[in-house]
Structures are given as structure tokens and as C-alpha cells.
DRENFILUM-520011 format. One record per atom (N, C-alpha, C, CB): residue in one letter; x, y, z. Coordinates in steps of 0.02 Angstrom, whole numbers, padded with zeros to 5 digits, always signed. Each point is the difference from the previous one (the first is absolute). Last residue first. Glycine has a CB too. Example, Ala and Ser with C-alpha at 12.3 -4.5 7.8 and 13.67 -1.06 7.14 Angstrom:
S+00642-00112+00354;S+00042+00059+00003;S-00039+00055+00037;S+00059-00032-00108;A-00044-00254+00104;A-00045+00059+00000;A+00045+00060+00000;A-00095-00059+00062;
This chain:
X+00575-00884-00182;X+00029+00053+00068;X-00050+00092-00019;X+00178-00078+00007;X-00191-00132-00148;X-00048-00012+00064;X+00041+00053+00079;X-00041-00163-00061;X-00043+00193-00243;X+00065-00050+00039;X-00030+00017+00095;X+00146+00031-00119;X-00298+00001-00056;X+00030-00059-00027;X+00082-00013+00048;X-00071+00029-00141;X-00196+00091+00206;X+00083+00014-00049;X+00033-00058+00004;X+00029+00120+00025;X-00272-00123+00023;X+00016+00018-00070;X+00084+00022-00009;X-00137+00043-00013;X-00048-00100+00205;X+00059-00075-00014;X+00035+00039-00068;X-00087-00144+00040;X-00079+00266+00050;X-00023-00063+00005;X+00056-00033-00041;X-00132+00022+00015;X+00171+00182+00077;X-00015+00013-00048;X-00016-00085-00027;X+00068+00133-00003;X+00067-00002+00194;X-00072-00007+00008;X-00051+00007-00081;X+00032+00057+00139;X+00229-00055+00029;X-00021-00007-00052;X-00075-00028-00002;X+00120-00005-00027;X+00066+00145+00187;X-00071-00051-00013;X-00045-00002-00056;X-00005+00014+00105;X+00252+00064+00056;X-00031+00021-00058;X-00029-00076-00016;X+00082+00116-00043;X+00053+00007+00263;X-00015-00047-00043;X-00046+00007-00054;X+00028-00051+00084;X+00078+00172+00133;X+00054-00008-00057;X-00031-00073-00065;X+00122+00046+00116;X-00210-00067+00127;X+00010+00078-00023;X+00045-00033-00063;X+00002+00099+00128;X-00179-00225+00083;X+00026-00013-00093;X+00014+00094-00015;X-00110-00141-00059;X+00022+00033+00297;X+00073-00010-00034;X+00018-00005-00068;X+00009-00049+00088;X-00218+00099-00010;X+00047+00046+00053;X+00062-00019-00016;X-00071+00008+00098;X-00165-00075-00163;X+00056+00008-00079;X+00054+00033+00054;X-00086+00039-00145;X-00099-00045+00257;X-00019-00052-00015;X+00088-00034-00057;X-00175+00052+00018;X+00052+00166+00059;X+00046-00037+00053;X+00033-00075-00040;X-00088+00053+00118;X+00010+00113-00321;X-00009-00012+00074;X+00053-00020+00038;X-00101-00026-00025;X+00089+00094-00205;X+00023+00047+00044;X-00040-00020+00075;X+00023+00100-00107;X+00005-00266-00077;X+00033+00027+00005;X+00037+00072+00063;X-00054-00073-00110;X-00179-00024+00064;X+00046-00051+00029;X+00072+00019+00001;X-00078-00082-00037;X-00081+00224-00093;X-00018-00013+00039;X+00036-00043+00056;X-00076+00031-00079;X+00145-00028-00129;X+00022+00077+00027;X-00044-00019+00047;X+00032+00099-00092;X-00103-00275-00030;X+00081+00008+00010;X+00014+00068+00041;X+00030-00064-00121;X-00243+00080+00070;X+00001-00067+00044;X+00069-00010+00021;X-00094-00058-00060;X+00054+00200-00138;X-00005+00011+00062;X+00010-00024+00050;X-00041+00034-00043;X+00033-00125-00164;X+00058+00027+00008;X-00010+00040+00068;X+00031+00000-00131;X-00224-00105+00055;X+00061-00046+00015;X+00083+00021+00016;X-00081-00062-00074;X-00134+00185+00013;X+00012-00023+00068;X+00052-00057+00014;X-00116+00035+00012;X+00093+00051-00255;X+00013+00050+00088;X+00007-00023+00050;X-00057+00063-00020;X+00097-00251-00159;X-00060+00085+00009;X+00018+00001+00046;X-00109+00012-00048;X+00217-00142-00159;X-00016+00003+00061;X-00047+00047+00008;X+00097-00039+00028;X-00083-00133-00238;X+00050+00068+00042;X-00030+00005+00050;X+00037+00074-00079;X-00049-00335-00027;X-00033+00064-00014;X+00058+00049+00025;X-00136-00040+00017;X+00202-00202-00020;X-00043+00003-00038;X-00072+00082-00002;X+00051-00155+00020;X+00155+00033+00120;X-00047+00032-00005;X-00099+00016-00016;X+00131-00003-00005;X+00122-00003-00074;X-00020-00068+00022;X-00074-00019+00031;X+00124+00002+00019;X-00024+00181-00197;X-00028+00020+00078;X-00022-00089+00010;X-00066+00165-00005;X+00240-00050-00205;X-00089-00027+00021;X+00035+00009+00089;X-00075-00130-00127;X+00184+00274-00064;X+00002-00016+00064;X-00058-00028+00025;X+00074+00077+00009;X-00067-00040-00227;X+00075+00011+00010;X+00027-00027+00084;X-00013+00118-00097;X-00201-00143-00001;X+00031-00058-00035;X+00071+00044+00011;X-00103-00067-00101;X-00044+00187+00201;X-00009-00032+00021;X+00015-00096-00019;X-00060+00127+00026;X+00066+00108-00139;X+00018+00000+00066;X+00028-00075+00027;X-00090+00099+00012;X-00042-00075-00199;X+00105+00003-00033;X+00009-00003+00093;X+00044+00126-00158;X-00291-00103+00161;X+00025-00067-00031;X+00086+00001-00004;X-00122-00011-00079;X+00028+00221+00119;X+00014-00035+00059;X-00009-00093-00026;X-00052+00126+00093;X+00050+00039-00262;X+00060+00011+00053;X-00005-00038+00064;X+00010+00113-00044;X-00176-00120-00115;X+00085-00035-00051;X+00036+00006+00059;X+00013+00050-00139;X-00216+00052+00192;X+00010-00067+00033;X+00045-00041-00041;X-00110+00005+00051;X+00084+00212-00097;X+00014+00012+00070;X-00001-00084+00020;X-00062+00141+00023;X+00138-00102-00286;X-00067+00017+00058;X+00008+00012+00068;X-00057-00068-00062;X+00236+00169-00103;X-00031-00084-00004;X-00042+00050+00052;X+00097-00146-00024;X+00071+00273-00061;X-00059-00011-00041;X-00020-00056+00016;X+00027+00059-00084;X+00142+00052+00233;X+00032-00048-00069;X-00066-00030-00067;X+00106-00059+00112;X-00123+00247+00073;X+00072-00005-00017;X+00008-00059-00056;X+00036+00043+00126;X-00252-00027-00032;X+00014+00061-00033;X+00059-00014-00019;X-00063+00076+00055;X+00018-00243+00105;X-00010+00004-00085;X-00006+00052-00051;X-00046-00077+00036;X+00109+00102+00195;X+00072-00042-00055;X-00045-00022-00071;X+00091-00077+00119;X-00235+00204+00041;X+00071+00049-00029;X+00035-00045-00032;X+00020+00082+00091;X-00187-00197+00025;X-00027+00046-00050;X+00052+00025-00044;X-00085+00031+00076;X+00124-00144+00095;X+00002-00031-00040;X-00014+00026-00063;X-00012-00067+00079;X+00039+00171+00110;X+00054-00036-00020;X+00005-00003-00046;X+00005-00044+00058;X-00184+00083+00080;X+00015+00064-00043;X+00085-00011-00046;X-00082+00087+00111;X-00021-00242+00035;X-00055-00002-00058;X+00046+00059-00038;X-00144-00038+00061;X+00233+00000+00153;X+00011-00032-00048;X-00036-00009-00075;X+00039-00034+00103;X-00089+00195+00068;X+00069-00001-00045;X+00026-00026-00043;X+00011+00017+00061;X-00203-00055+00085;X-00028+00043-00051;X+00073+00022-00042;X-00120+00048+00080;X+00137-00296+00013;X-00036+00058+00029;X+00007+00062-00072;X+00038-00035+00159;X-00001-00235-00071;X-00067+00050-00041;X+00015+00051+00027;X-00101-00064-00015;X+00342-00074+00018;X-00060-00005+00021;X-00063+00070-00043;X+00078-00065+00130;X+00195-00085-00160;X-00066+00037-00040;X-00061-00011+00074;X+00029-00048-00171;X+00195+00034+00295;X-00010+00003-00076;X-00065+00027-00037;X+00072-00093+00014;X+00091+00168+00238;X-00062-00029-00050;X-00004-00024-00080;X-00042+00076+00079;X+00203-00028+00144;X+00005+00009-00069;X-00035-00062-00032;X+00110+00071+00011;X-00039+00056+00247;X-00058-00048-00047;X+00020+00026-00087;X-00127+00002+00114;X+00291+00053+00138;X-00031+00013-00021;X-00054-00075-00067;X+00094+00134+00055;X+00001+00015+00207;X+00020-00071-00057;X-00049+00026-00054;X+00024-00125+00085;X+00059+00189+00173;X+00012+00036-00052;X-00013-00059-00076;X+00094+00092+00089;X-00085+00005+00221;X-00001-00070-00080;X-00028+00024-00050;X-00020-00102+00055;X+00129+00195+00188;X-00040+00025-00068;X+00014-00081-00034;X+00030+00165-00021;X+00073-00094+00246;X-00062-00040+00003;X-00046+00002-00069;X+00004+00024+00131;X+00218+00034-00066;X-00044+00065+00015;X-00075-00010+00000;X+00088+00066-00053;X+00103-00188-00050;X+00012+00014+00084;X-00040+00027+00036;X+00089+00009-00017;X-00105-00067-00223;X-00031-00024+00043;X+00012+00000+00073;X-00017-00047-00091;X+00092+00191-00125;X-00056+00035+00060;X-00039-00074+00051;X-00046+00128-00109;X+00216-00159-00094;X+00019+00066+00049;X-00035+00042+00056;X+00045+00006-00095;X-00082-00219-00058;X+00058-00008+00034;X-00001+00062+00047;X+00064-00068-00095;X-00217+00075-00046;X-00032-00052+00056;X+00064+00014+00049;X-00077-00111-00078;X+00104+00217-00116;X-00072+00033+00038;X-00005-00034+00063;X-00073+00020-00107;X+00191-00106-00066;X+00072+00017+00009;X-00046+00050+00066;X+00103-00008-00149;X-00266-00122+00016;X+00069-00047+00027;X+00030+00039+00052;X+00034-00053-00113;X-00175+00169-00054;X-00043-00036+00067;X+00058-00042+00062;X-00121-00032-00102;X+00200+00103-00116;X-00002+00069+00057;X-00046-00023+00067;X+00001+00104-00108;X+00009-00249-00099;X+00078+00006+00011;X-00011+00047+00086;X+00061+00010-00171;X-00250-00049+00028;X+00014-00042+00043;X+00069+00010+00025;X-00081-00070-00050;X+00007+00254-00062;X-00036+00001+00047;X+00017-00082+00046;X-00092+00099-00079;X+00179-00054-00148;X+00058+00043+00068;X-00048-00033+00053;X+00055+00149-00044;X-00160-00236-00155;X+00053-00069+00043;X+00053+00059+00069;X+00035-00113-00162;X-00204+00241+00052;X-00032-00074+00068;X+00044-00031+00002;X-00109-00031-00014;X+00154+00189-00152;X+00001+00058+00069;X-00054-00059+00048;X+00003+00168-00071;X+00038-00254-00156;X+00076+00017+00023;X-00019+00025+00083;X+00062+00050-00140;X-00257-00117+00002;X+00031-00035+00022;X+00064+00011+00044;X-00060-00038-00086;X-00049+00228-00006;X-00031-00041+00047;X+00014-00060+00026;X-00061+00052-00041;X+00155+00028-00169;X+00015+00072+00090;X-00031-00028+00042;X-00008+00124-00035;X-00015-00273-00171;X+00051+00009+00032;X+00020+00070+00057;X+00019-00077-00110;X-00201-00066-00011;X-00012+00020+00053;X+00073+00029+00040;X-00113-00083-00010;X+00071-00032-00219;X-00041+00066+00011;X-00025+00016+00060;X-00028-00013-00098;X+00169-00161+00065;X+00016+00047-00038;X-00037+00047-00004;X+00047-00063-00045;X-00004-00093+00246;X-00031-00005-00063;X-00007+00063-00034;X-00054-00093+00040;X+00179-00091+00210;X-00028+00083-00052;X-00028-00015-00081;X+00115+00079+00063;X-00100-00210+00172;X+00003-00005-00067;X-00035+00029-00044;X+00031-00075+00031;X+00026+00144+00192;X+00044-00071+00007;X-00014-00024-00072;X-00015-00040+00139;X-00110+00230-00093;X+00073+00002+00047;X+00042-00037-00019;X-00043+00018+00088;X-00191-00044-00167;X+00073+00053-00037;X+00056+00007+00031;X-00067+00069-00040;X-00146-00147+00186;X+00069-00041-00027;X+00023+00014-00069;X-00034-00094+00068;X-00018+00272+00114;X-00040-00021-00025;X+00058-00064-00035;X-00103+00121-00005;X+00079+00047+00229;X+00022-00007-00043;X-00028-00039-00060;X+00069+00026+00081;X-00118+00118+00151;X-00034-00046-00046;X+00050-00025-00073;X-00122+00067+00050;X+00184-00011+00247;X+00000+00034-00072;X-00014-00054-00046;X+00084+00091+00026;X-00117-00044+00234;X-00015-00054-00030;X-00005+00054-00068;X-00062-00102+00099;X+00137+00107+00171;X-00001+00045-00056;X+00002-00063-00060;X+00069+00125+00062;X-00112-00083+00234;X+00001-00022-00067;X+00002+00035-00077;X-00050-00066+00079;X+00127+00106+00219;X-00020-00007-00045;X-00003-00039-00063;X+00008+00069+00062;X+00085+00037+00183;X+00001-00042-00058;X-00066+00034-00030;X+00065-00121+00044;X+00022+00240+00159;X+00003-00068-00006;X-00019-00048-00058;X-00013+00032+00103;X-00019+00211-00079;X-00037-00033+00027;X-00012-00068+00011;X-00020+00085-00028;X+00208+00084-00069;X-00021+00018+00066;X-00069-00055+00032;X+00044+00139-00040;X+00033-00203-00179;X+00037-00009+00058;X-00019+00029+00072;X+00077-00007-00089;X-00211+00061-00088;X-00008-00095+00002;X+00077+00007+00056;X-00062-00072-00169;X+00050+00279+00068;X-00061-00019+00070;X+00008-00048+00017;X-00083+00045-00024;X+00233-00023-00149;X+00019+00037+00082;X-00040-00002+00033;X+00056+00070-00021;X-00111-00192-00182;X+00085-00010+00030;X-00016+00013+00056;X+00084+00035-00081;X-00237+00073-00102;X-00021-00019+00050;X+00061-00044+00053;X-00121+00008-00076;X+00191+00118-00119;X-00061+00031+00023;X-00007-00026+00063;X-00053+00015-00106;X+00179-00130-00018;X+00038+00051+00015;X-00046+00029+00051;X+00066+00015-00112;X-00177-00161-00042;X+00013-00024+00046;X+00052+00034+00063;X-00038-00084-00089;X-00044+00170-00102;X-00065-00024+00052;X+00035-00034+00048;X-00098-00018-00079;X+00250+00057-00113;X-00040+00071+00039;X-00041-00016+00037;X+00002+00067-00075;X+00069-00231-00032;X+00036+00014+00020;X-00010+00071+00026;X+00047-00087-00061;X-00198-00004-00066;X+00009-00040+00061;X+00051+00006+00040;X-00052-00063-00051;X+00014+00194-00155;X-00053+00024+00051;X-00004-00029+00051;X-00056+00028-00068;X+00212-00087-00094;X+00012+00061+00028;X-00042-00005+00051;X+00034+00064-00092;X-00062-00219-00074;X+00054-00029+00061;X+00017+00063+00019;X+00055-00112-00041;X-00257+00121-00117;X+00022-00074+00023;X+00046-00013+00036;X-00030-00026-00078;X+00006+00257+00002;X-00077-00032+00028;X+00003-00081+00020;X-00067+00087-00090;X+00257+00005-00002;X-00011+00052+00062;X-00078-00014+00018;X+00094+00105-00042;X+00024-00229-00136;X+00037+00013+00073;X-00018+00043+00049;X+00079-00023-00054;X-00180+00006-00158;X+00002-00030+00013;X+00037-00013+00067;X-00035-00001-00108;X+00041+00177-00005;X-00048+00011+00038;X+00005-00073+00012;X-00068+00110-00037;X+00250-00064-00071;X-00004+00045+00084;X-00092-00026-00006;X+00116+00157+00009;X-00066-00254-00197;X+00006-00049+00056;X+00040+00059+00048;X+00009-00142-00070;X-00131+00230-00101;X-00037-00046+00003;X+00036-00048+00074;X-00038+00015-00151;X+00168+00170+00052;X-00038+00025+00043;X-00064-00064+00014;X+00042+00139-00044;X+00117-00191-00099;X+00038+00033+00054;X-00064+00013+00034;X+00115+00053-00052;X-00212-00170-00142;X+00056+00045+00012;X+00024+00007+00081;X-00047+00064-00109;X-00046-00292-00067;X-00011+00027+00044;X+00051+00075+00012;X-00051-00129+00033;X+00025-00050-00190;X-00043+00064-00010;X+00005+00059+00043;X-00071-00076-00038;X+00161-00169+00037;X+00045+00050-00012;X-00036+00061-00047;X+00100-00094+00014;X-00249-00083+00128;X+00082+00035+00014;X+00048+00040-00027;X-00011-00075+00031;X-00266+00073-00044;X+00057-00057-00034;X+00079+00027+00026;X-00084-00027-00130;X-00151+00093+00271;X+00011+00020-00078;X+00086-00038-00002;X-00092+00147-00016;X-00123-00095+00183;X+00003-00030-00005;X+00047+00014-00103;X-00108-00041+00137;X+00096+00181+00122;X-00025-00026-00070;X+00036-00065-00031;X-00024+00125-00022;X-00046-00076+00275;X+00062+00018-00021;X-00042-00026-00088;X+00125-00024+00133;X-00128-00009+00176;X-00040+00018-00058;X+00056+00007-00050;X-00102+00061+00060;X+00035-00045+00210;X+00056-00021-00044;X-00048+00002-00077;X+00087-00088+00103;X-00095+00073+00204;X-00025+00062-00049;X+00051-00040-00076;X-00014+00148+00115;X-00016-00215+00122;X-00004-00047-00038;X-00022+00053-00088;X-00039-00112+00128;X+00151+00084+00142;X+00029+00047-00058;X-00038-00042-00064;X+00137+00044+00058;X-00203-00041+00226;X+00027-00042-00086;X-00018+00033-00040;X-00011-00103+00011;X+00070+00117+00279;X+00006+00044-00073;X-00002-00057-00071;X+00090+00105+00072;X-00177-00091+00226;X+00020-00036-00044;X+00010+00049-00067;X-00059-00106+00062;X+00068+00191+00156;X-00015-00063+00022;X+00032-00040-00071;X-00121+00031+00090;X+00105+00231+00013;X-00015-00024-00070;X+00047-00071+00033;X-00013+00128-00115;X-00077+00123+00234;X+00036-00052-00013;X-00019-00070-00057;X+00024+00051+00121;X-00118+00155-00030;X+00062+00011+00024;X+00033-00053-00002;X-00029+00078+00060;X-00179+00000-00145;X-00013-00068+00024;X+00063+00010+00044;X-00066-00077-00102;X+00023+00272-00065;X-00038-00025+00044;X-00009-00059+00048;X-00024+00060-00074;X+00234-00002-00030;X-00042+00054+00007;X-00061+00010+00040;X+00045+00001-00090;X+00074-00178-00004;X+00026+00012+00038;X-00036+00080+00030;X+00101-00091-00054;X-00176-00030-00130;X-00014-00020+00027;X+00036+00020+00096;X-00035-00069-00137;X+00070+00193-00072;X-00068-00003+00034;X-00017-00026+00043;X-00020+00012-00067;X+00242-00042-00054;X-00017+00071+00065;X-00078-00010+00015;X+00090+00112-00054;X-00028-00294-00078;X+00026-00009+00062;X+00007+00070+00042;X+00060-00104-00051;X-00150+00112-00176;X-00063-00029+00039;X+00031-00036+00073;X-00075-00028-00127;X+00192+00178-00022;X-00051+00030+00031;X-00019-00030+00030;X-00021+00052-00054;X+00216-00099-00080;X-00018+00015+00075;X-00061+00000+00024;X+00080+00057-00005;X-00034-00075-00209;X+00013-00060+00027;X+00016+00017+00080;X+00045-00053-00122;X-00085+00224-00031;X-00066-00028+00001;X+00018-00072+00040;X-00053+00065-00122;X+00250+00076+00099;X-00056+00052+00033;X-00062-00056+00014;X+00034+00131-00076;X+00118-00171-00084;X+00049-00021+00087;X-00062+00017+00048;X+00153+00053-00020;X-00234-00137-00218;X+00026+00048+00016;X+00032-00010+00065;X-00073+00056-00069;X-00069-00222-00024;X+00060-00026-00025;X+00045+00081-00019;X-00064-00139-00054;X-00153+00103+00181;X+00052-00011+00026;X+00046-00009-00049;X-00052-00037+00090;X-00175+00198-00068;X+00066-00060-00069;X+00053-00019+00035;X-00005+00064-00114;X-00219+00003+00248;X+00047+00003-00011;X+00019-00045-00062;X+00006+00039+00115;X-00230+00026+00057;X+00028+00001-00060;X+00079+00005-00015;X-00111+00044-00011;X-00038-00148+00225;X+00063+00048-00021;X+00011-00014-00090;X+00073-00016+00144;X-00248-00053+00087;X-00010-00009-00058;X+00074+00074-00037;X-00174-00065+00025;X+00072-00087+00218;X+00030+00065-00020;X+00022-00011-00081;X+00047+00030+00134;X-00207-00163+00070;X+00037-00004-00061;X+00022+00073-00028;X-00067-00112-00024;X-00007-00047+00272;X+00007+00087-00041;X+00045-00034-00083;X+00035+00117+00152;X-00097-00315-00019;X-00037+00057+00086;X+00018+00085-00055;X+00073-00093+00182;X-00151-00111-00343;X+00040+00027+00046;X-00022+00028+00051;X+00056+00008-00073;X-00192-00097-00083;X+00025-00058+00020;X+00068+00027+00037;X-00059-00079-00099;X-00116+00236-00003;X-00022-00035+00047;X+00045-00083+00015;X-00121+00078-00037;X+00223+00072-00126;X-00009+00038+00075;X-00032-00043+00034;X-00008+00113-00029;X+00061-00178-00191;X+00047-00010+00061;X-00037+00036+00046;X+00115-00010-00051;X-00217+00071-00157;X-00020-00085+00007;X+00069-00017+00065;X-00055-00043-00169;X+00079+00255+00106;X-00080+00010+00035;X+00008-00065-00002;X-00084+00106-00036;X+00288-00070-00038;X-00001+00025+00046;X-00077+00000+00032;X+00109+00054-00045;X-00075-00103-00193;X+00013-00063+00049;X-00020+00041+00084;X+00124-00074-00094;X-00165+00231-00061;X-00068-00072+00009;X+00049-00057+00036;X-00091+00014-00135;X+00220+00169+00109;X-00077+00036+00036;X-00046-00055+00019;X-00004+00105-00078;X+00194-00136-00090;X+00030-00017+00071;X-00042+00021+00054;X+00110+00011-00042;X-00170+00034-00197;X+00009-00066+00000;X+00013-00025+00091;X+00054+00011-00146;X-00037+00224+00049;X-00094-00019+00037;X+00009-00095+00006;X-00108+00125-00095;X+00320-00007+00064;X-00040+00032+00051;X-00072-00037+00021;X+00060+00107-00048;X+00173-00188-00064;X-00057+00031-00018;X-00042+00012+00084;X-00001-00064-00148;X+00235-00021+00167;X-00008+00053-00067;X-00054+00032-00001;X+00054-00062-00066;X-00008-00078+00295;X-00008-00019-00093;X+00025+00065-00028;X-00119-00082-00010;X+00100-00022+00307;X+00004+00027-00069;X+00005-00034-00074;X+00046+00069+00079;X-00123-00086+00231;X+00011-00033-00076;X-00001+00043-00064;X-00055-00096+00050;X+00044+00028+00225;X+00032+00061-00048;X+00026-00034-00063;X+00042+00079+00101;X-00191-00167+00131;X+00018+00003-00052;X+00025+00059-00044;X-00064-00084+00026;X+00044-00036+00250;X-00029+00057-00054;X+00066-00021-00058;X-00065+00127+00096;X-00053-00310+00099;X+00048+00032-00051;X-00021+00053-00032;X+00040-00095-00018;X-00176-00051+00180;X+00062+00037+00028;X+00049+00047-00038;X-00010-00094+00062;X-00173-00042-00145;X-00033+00045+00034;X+00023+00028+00051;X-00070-00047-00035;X+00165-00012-00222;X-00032-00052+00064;X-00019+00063+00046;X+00086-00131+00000;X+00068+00072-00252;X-00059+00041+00029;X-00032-00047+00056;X-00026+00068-00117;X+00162-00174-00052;X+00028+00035+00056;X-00025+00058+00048;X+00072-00037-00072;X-00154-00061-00141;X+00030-00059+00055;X+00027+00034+00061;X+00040-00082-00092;X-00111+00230-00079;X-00058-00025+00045;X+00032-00075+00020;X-00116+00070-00066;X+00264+00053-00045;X-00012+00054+00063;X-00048-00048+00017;X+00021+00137-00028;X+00048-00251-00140;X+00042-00011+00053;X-00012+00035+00062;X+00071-00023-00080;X-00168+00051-00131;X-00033-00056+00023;X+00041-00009+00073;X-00036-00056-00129;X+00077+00227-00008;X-00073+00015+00027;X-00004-00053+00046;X-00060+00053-00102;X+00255-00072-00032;X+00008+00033+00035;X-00073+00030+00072;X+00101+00010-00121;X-00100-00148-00078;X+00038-00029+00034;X+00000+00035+00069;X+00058-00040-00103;X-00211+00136-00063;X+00018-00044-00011;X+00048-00053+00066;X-00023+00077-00120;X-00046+00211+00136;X-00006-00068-00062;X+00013-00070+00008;X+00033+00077-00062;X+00018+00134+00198;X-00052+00010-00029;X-00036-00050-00043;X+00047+00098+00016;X+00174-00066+00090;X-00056-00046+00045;X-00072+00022-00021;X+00080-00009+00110;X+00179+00053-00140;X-00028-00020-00037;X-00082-00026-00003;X+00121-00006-00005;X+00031+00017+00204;X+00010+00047-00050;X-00029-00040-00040;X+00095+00067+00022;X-00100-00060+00236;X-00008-00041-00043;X-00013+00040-00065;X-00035-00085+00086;X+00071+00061+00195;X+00014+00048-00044;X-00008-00043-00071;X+00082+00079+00087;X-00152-00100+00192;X+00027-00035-00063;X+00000+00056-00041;X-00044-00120+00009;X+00026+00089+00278;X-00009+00035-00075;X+00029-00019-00043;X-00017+00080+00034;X-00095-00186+00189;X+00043-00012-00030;X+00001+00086-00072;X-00018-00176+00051;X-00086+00143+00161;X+00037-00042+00030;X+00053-00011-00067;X-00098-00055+00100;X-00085+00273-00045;X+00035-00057-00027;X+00047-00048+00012;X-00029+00062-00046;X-00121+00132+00181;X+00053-00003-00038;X+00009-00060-00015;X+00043+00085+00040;X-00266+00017-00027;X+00047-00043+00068;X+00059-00004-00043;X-00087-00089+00078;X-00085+00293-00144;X+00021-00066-00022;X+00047-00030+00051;X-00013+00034-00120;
């Protein structure tokens, strides 16, 4: 293989947002290292990327462990000897009424939603310096900025993740690292369906009671939700030449739907 001009690292990347972003960023200079949880799910993205990369390296890991939120910046360092771009886009979290919630519901919440990016990013820092910069693009979501009751560990561990993207930028742009981050609203994906599903389990309405209440709680100017490739496209432009002077910033991407404007 001709060695790569760029290596990207990309968590969560079996599914949905995350899938969509490895194949924006996939090219016939770039190797890919892309992890998940599931095995045979991250097999089939990893085969639909290969013919659009120069190598795709496929890493089972639970990043929201110290151990699994490494792996896919040792692999990539391992084989490629170096690591270009990191998005922390791994996250997730049940869906259940705030003061239901136990102790141990929001450690995991913090540790799969604002741990694992803070470990990935630790991780990769010292190469991205030894190799003159770098990008680092953490997925946050807009719960960040207007939280909701049955998304509270998940909401709480994106508004740290925007807070940490900030204080991320400040401390590694001498070193040529940028650092920002996206906080998506409702888009199609297989999560989001699985959302919806679960909150109507949780509160006995239909799956489309719920995304009607959704969507009379937070309309979309808009007028629909997003998709993949649209959130990609952002991370795409983001970790180019092109975005060379934007670190320490956060990008809201949810067709016009939050209501305040910082």
C-alpha cells in the first residue's frame, strides 16, 4: 500500500452519522480506522469503505472504557504511524425520566458521551503534535444547549463535551491542532428510530405521537430532520484546508431548530 496522505480515526462509525462521515472522508490517499461495539455491524460498514479508501482498519471497541477509547488511536498509530484526523462521534444513552434516573445511569452516561472523547483525544494529542497538527471534531448533540428530561446523562456529558472542545482548542492550537466541535439535531438515523421507539415504550404513545410532540416541542424551520450526509459534509469541511482558521468552535446543525442563537 503507498502510504497515505491522510489518517482519520472515527468512532462510532458503524451506523448512522458516524458511517456516513467515514465515507465523506474516505479517499484514495486516506486510510481509515473505524470503530463500534458490534462486530458484524462495523465488518459491513468497514467492506462498503474499503473500495473508497487507500486501507480501512476495522477496531471492535467500547469506548466509553479507558482501554476501548484508545484502541482505535493505538491502531491507527500502530499501523499508519500516525493519525491526521480524530472524531469522537461514539455516544448513546437510555432513554428514561429524570428523576428515575440512578447513579450508575449518569457514570455511564459520562463515560460513553464525554469520557471516551476525552480519552481519544489524550490518545491521539502527542502524535498530532509530533506530526505538526491536526484535527479533532467531537459530535455533540443540541441537548447540549436545550436539554430534555429524558435525555438527561446524555444531554449533561455534550453540554461537558462542548465546554472541553473549547478549553481542547485553547491548549493544543500552538501545536497546530484544531479542535471543534457539531451539535446535531433530529436527523434519520437507525438510532434515532431506535429513540423513538424506546420513548414510546417509556411513556405508552405511538412512535409517530412521539415524533409529532417532538417536533411541536422543537419545530424545524426547515420544515423536516436531517440526514447523514448532511452532517457529514459539515465534518467534511471542517477537517479540511479549507476551515484552517476555525479552532475552539461549535456548529450548530439542526435546520434552524434551537431557539437561542449562541
Amino acid at each position: 500500500m503507498t502510504e497515505p496522505d491522510r489518517v482519520v480515526v472515527v468512532t462510532g462509525a458503524s451506523k448512522g452519522i458516524g458511517r456516513a462521515i467515514a465515507a465523506e472522508l474516505a479517499g484514495a490517499r486516506t486510510a481509515l480506522v473505524v470503530s463500534a461495539r458490534g462486530a458484524a455491524e462495523l465488518e459491513r460498514a468497514a467492506a462498503d469503505l474499503r473500495p473508497r479508501a487507500a486501507a480501512v482498519e476495522a477496531v471492535v471497541a467500547d469506548v466509553s472504557t479507558p482501554d476501548g477509547a484508545r484502541a482505535p488511536v493505538e491502531r491507527a498509530l500502530a499501523t499508519f504511524g500516525r493519525i491526521d484526523v480524530l472524531v469522537n462521534n461514539a455516544g448513546g444513552g437510555p432513554i428514561r425520566p429524570l428523576l428515575e434516573l440512578t447513579d450508575d445511569d449518569w457514570q455511564a452516561g459520562l463515560a460513553l458521551n464525554f469520557l471516551s472523547a476525552v480519552r481519544g483525544a489524550a490518545a491521539a494529542t502527542p502524535a498530532m503534535i509530533a506530526g505538526g497538527g491536526g484535527s479533532i471534531i467531537n459530535v455533540a448533540s443540541s441537548v447540549a444547549r436545550e436539554p430534555d428530561a429524558l435525555f438527561g446523562p446524555y444531554g449533561a456529558a455534550k453540554a461537558a463535551l462542548v465546554n472541553y472542545t473549547k478549553a481542547l482548542a485553547n491548549a493544543t492550537a500552538q501545536h497546530g491542532i484544531r479542535a471543534n466541535c457539531i451539535t446535531p439535531g433530529i436527523v434519520d438515523t437507525e438510532g434515532s428510530r431506535a429513540v423513538g421507539e424506546e420513548s414510546a415504550r417509556v411513556t405508552g404513545r405511538t412512535v409517530d405521537e412521539i415524533m409529532a410532540a417532538m417536533l411541536r416541542k422543537h419545530p424545524i424551520p426547515l420544515g423536516r430532520i436531517g440526514r447523514v450526509e448532511e452532517i457529514a459534509g459539515l465534518v467534511g469541511y471542517l477537517v479540511s484546508d479549507r476551515a484552517a482558521w476555525i479552532t475552539g468552535s461549535v456548529f450548530t446543525i439542526d435546520g434552524g431548530a434551537q431557539h437561542a442563537a449562541w
